[in-house]
N, C-alpha and C positions, 0 to 999 in steps of 0.2 A: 461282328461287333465293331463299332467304330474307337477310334483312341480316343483318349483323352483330351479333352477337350485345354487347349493352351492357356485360358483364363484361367482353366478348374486347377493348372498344372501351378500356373506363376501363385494362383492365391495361395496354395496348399504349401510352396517352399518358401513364401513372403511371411505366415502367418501359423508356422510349422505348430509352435508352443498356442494359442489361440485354439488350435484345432482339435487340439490331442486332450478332450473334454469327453466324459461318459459320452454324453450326448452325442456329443460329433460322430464320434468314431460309432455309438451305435448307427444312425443317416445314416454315415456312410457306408456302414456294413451293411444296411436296406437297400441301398441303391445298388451296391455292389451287386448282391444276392440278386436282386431284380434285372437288371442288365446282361448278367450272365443267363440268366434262365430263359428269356423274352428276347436276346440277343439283340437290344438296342437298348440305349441312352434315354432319359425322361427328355421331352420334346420340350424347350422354351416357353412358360407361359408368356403370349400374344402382349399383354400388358407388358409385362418385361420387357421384350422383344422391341417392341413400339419407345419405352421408355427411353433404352440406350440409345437408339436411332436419335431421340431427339436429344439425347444427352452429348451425343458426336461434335455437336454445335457448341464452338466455346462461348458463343455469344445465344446462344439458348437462356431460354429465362427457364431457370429451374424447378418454381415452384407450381408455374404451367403447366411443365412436361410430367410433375408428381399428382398435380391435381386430374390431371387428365387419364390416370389409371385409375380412377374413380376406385382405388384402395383405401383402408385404412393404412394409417402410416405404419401400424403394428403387423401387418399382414403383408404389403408391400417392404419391409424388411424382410422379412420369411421368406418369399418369395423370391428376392432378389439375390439373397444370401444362398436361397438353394440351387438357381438359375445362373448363378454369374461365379459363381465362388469364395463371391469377396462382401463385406458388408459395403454398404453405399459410400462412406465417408471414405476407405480406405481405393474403392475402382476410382474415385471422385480424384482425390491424390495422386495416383498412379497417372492415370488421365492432363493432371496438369502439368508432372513431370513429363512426361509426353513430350507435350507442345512446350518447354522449358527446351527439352532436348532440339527442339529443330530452330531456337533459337540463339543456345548455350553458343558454337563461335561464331557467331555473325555481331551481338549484341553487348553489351558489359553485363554484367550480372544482375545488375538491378534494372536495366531495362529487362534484360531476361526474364524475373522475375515478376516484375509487373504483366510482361504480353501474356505470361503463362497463368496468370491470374492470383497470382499470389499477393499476400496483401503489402510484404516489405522482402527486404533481400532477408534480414535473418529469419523469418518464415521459413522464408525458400530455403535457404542453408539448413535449417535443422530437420526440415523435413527431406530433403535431397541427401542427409550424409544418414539420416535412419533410415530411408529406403532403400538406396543404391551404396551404403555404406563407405564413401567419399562424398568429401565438401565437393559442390559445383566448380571449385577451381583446380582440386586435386584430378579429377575425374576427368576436364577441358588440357591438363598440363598431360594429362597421360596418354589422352587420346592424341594430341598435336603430335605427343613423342613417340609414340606406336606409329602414327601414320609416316612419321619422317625419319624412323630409323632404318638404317640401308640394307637392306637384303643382301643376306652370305649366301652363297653356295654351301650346301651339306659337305661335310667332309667323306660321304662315303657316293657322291655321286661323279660320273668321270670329267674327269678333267680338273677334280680339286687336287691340289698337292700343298705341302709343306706339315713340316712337325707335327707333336699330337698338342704342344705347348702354343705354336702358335695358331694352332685350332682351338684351341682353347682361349685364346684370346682373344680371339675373333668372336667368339662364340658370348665372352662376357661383354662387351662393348656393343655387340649388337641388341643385346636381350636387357631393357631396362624393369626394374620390379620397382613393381606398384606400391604405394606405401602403405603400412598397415591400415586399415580402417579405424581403429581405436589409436594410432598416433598421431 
């Protein structure tokens, strides 16, 4: 049996409260059941498959790549929800945080925001600090300060010496914490 699928994995810890519906939990106790007995995964519907393909494209025209699974909009939710993990609007999001991220430090925030296709910076900000739980500046301050803070020697590997006091100081100057997400 194959694992878990990483889309199936990110949606289910993105969207925990969302999922944990009769409904849900009965699916996925069908899938489970099923998977375990047959020893494989329900295979991608093709339309699906075809859909994300063209959805990869930031500059895809959307309502093409929707029209062209020849689904109902109500049926092509279902499907997509059962195939991907995530409802459309929420992979959609995820997706432009994406491309957000490979511009986040090269760009300011609002070109950021714009290349990633967002409609204004406070878009992007309210949606980037409920997804990823920091503001795009908290999240860019923390990444700069993780990648340029200077690597200690462990105190228990050879050739470290001094105090337990001054390993310990070492120890808090190099390890900077993150700020809460709700502060």
């Amino acid at each position: 049996m194959r694992a878990l699928d990483v889309r199936q994995a990110s949606g289910v810890i993105a969207h925990g409260d969302a999922l944990a519906t009769p409904e849900v939990l009965a699916g996925v106790g069908t899938e489970l059941e099923r998977a375990l007995a047959t020893g494989e995964a329900r295979r991608m519907d093709r339309r699906i498959a075809r859909l994300l393909d063209d959805l990869r494209d930031p500059a895809a025209d959307r309502r093409t790549a929707l029209a062209r699974t020849r689904l109902s909009p109500a049926h092509l939710r279902a499907l997509f929800v059962r195939d991907v993990g995530l409802p459309m609007r929420t992979y959609a999001l995820w997706r432009r945080l994406g491309n957000a991220l490979r511009y986040i430090d090269s760009l300011d925030m609002t070109a950021t925001a714009h290349a990633a296709g967002f409609a204004d910076l406070a878009h992007f900000s309210r949606t980037f600090r409920r997804m990823i739980g920091y503001s795009p500046t908290e999240f860019l301050t923390n990444l700069v300060a993780t990648s340029r803070a200077p690597r200690q020697r462990g105190p228990f590997r050879s050739g470290a010496a001094g105090s337990r006091e001054q390993l310990k100081g070492q120890a808090a100057t190099a390890v900077r914490p993150c700020p809460h997400p709700s502060g």
